[in-house]
C-alpha positions as CSV (number, residue, x, y, z in Angstrom):
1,X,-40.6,-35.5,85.5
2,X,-43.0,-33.3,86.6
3,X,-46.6,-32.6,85.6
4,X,-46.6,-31.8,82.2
5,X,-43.8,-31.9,80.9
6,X,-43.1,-33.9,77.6
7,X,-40.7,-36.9,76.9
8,X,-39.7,-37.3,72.8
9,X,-37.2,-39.9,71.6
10,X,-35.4,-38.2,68.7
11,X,-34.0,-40.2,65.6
12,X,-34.0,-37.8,62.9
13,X,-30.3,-37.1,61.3
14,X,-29.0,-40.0,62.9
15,X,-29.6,-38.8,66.5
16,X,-30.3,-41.2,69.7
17,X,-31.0,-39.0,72.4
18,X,-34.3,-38.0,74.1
19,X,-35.7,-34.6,74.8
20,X,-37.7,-33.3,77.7
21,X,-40.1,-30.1,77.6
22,X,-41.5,-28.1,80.1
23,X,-45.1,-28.0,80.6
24,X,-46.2,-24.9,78.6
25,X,-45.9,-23.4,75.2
26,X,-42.6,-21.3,75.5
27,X,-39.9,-20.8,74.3
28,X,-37.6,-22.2,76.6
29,X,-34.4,-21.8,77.1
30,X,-32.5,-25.2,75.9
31,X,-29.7,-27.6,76.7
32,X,-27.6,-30.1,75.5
33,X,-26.9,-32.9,78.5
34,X,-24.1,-35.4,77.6
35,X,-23.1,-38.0,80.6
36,X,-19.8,-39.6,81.1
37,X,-18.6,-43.0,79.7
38,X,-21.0,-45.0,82.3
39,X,-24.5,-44.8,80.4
40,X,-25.0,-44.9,76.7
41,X,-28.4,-42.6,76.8
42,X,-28.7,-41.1,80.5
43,X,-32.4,-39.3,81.1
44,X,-33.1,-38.4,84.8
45,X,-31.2,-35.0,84.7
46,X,-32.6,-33.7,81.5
47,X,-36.2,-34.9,83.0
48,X,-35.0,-32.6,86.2
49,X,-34.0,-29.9,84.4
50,X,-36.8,-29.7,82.0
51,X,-39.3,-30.1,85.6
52,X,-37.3,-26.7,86.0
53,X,-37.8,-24.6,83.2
54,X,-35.4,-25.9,80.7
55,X,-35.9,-28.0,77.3
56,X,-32.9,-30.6,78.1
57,X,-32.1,-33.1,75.2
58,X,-30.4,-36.4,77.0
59,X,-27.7,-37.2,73.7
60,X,-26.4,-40.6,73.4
61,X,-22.6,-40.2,71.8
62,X,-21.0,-43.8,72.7
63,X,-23.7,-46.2,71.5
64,X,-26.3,-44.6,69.3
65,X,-28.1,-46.7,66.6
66,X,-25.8,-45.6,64.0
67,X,-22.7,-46.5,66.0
68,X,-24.8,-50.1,66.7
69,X,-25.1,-50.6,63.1
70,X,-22.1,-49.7,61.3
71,X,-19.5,-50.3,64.2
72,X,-18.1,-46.8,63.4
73,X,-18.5,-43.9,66.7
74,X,-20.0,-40.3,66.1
75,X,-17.3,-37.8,64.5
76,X,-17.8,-34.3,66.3
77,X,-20.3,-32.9,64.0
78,X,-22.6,-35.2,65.4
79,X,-23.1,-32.9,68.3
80,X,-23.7,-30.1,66.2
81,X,-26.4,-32.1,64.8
82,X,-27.9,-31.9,67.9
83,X,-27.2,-28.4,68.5
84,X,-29.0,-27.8,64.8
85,X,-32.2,-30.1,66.6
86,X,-32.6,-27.4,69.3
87,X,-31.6,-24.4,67.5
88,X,-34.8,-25.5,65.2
89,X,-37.1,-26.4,67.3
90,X,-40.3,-24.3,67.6
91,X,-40.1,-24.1,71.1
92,X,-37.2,-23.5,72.3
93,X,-35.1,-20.0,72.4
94,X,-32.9,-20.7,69.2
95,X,-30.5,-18.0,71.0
96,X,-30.4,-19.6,74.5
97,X,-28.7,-23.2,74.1
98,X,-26.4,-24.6,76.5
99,X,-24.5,-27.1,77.2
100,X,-23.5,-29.3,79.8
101,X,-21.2,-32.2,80.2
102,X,-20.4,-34.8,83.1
103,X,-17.1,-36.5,83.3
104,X,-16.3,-37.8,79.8
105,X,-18.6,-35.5,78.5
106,X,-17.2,-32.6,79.8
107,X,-14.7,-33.1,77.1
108,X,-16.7,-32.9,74.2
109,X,-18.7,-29.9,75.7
110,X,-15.2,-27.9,75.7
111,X,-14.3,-28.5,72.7
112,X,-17.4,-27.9,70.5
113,X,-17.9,-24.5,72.8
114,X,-14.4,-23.6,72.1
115,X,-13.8,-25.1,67.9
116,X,-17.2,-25.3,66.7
117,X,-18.3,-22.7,63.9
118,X,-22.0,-24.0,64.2
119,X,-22.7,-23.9,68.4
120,X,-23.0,-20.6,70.0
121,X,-23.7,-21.4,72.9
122,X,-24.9,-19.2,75.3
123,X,-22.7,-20.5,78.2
124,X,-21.1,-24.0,78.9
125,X,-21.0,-26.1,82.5
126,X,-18.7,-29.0,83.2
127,X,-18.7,-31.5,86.0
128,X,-16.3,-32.9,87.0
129,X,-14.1,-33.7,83.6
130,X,-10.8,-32.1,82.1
131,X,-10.1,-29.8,79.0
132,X,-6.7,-32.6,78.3
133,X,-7.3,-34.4,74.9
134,X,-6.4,-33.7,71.4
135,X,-8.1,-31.0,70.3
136,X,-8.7,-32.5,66.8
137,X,-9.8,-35.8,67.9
138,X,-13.1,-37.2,67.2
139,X,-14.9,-39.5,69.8
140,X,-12.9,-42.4,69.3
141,X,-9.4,-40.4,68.9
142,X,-10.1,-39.1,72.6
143,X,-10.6,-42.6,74.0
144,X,-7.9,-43.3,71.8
145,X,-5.7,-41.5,74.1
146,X,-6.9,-42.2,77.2
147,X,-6.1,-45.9,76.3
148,X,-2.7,-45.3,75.3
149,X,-1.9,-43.8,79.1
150,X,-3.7,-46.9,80.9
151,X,0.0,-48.2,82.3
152,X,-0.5,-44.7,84.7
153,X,-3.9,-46.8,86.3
154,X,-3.2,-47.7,89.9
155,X,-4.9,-49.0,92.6
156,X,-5.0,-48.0,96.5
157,X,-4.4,-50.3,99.1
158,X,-8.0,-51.1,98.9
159,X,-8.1,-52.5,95.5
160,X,-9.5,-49.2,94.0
161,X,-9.0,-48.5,90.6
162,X,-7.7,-44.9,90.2
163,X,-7.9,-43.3,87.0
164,X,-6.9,-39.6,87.2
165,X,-3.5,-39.7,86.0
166,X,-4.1,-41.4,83.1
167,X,-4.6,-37.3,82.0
168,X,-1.5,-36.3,84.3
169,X,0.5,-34.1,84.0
170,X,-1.2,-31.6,82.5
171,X,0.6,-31.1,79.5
172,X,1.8,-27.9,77.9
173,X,1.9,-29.1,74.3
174,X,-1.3,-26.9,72.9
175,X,-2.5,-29.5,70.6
176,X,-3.2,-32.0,73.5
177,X,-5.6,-29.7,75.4
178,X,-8.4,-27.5,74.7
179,X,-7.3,-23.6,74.4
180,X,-10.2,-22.0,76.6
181,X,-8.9,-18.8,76.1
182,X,-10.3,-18.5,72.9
183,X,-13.7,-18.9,74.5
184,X,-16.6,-16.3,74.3
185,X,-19.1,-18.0,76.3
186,X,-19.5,-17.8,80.1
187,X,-18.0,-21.3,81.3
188,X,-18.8,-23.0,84.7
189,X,-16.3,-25.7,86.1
190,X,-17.8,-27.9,89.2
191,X,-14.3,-29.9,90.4
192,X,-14.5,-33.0,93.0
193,X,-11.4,-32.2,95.0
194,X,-11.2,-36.0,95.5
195,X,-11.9,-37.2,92.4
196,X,-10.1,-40.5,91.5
197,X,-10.9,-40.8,87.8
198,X,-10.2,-37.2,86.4
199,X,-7.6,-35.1,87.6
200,X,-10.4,-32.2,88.1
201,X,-8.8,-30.0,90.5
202,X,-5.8,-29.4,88.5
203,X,-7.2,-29.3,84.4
204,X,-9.5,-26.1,86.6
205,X,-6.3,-24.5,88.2
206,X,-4.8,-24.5,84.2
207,X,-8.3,-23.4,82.8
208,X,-8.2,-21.0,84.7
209,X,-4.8,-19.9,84.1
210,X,-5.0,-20.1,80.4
211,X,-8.3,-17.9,80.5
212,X,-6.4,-15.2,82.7
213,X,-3.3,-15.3,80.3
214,X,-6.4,-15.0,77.5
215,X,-8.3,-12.0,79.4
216,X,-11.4,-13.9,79.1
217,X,-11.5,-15.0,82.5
218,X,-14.6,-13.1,83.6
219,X,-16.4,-15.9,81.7
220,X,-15.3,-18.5,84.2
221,X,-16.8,-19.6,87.9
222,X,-15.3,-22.5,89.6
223,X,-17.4,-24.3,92.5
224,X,-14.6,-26.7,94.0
225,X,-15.7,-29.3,96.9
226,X,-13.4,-30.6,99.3
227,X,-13.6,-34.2,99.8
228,X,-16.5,-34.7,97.1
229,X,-15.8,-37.7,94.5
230,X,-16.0,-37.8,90.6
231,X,-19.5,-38.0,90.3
232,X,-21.4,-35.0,91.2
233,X,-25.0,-35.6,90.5
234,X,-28.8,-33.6,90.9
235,X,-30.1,-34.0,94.7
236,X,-31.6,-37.4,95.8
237,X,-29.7,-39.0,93.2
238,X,-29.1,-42.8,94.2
239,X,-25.1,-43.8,94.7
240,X,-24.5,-47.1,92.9
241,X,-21.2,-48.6,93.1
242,X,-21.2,-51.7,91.4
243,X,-23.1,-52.5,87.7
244,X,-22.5,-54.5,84.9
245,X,-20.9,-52.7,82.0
246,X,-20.3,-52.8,77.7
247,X,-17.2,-52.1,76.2
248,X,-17.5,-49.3,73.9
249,X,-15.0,-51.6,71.3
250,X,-17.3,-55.0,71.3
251,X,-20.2,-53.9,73.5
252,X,-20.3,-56.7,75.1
253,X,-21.7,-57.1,78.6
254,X,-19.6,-57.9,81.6
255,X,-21.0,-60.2,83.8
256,X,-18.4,-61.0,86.8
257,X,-15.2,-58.9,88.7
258,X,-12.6,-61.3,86.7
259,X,-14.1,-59.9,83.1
260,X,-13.4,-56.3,84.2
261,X,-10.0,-57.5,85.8
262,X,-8.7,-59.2,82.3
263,X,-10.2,-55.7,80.3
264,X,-7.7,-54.1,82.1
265,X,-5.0,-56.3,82.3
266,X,-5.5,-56.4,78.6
267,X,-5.8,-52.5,78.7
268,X,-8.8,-52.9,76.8
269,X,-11.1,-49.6,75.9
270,X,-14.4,-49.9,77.9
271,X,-17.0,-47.6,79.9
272,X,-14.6,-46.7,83.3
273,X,-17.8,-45.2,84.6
274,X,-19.7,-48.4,84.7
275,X,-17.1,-50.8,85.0
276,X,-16.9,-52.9,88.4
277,X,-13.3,-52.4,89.1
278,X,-13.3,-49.2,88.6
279,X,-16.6,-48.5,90.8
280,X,-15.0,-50.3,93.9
């Protein structure tokens, strides 16, 4: 964070998610940061952005208080709840919202910027995550399937869990993967060329192909990095490779290598992004 600028928890509507303000008065352009399935409520890149000009809300979609205390996840209006929190807020620029997902939250940013009649976003980025999921699904429906692939997990000749074809191939059955053609908001995709857990490289090659079929692929920049893994995160960021994890079902913490083994022999749902086999 730099000088000045604001941290606010926000609870109201059933929200957990923190915002971050620039120093000044505005009104700033604003943005809605979801991580991936490693961190319930992730801070340091709205804090970042915010340091840079940007009102960045930090939205917790896996564990927030209501999902602690009813057992039930967010349905997808739940992020246009939090688009509603922006659009309304004094000081930001109700017509200058974005949004940007990492990972498993790169999901859930396509779809709302493609299906939802209340975000109009004024343009979308993704890193490192995949348009492949039923497009009517709620939070849980697209774990859901995720789960239901976990026999296509394999692991290298070093142990390493690798996730990306859980997602694979890319299917041509319309209902299983978000139709960017029908967007009309400019879209950035930033693709790990090695990633491991999301078959980046090749969901980009069909976005792309499926905005071209469209006409609407003006809208779209790819930045593609050879030899870069999933995560791509803001400079100085530290690299972390083994943590203890919840599992979204139970949230129960992990504390040794054999728990995470038996939650995947068991093909149990859990946070892949946090998990210790699937950091190694």
């Amino acid at each position: 964070m730099a000088p000045g600028v604001r941290r606010i928890p926000v609870t109201e509507d059933g929200l957990t998610a923190t915002l971050f303000l620039p120093a000044g008065n505005g009104p700033f352009p604003g943005l809605l940061d979801l991580w991936g399935g490693g961190g319930p409520l992730v801070e340091y890149r709205a804090a970042l952005l915010a340091s840079n000009g940007i009102a960045s809300m930090a939205l917790n979609y896996l564990t927030p208080k209501t999902t602690m205390e009813t057992g039930k996840m967010v349905d997808n209006q739940y992020f246009e709840k939090a688009y509603k929190f922006l659009q309304q807020h004094p000081q930001i620029c109700d017509s200058r919202i974005a949004m940007l997902g990492l990972s498993l939250g790169s999901a859930f940013t396509l779809k709302m910027a493609v299906y939802s009649q209340v975000m109009k976003l004024r343009c979308a980025v993704c890193i490192g995550g995949s348009h492949v999921q039923p497009v009517d699904g709620s939070v849980e429906q697209v774990l859901d399937y995720m789960n239901k692939n976990a026999e296509k997990t394999r692991f290298s000749e070093n142990n390493e869990m690798i996730w990306r074809d859980l997602l694979l191939p890319i299917p041509t059955d319309p209902s299983f993967k978000v139709d960017v053609g029908r967007l009309q908001c400019p879209l950035m995709l930033v693709v790990s060329e090695d990633d491991q857990n999301w078959p980046t490289s090749e969901s980009a090659k069909d976005m792309k192909e499926m905005m071209e079929q469209a006409g609407n692929s003006h809208l779209l920049t790819i930045l593609s990095y050879p030899n870069a893994g999933h995560l791509i995160e803001p400079p100085y960021t530290p690299h972390v490779r083994i943590s203890m994890f919840r599992t979204v079902g139970t949230l129960e913490k992990s504390k040794s290598l054999a728990d995470c083994r038996l939650m995947h022999q068991n093909q149990e749902l859990h946070l892949h992004g946090s998990c210790l086999l699937c950091l190694q």
